[in-house]
C-alpha positions, -999 to +999 in steps of 0.1 A: +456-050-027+465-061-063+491-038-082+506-044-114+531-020-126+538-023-170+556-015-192+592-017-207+619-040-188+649-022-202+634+020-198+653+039-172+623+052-155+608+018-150+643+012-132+634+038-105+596+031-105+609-006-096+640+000-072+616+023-057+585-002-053+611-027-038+626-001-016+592+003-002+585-035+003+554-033-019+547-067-037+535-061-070+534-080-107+555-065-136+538-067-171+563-061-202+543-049-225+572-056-248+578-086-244+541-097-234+521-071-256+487-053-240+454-053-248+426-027-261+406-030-236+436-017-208+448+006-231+411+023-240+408+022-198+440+043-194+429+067-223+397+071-206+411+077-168+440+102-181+436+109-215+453+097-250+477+127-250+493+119-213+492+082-220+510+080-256+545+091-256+554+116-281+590+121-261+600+089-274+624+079-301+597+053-316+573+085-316+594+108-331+605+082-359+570+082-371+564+098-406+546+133-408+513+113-421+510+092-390+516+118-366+487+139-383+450+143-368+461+121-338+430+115-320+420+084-290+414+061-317+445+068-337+463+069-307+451+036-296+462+019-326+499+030-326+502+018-293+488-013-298+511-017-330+543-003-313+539-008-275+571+012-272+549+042-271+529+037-240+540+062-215+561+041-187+556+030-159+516+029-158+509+013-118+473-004-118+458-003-078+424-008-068+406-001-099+427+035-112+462+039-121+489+063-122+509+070-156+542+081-151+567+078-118+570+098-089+575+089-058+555+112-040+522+104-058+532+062-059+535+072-017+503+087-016+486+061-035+499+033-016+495+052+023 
């Protein structure tokens, strides 16, 4: 089984997601989408497996520093393009395994995906 786990190096959640993953003694590949950007075509994927709303993050300070304008009439497509502009607000961690993926950490649902 391939998994990839992305997003952010320095984010606090990817800290557990990883410590966690390790913990286990899963093998996995770690995409900054920082650092190493991400593309349309994974991003369009997630949006259409979970939903634009759950995979943007409007918790975020990058979110929240948007002006009123840009946050307005948010829709998949608008969505998409703020996160390909600012990459800071993709939700963290998203774990790709077989095909689907899980936004978010929690170690019950990562220990049901990977049983």
């Amino acid at each position: 089984m391939s998994i990839t786990l992305y997003g952010i190096k320095a984010c606090d959640t990817m800290k557990k997601a990883r410590t966690w993953l390790d913990e286990q003694g899963v093998s996995y590949s770690f995409h900054d989408y920082k650092a190493s950007a991400i593309d349309r075509a994974s991003l369009e994927k997630w949006c259409a497996e979970h939903g634009w709303q759950t995979v943007l993050n409007r918790a975020g300070t990058t979110f929240r520093k948007l002006d009123d304008a840009q946050k307005a009439d948010l829709d998949q497509g608008k969505a998409i393009e703020l996160m390909l502009a600012q990459p800071s607000m993709i939700k963290r961690p998203v774990l790709a395994l077989d095909g689907r993926t899980l936004v978010g950490f929690k170690p019950e649902q990562y220990a049901a995906a990977l049983s």
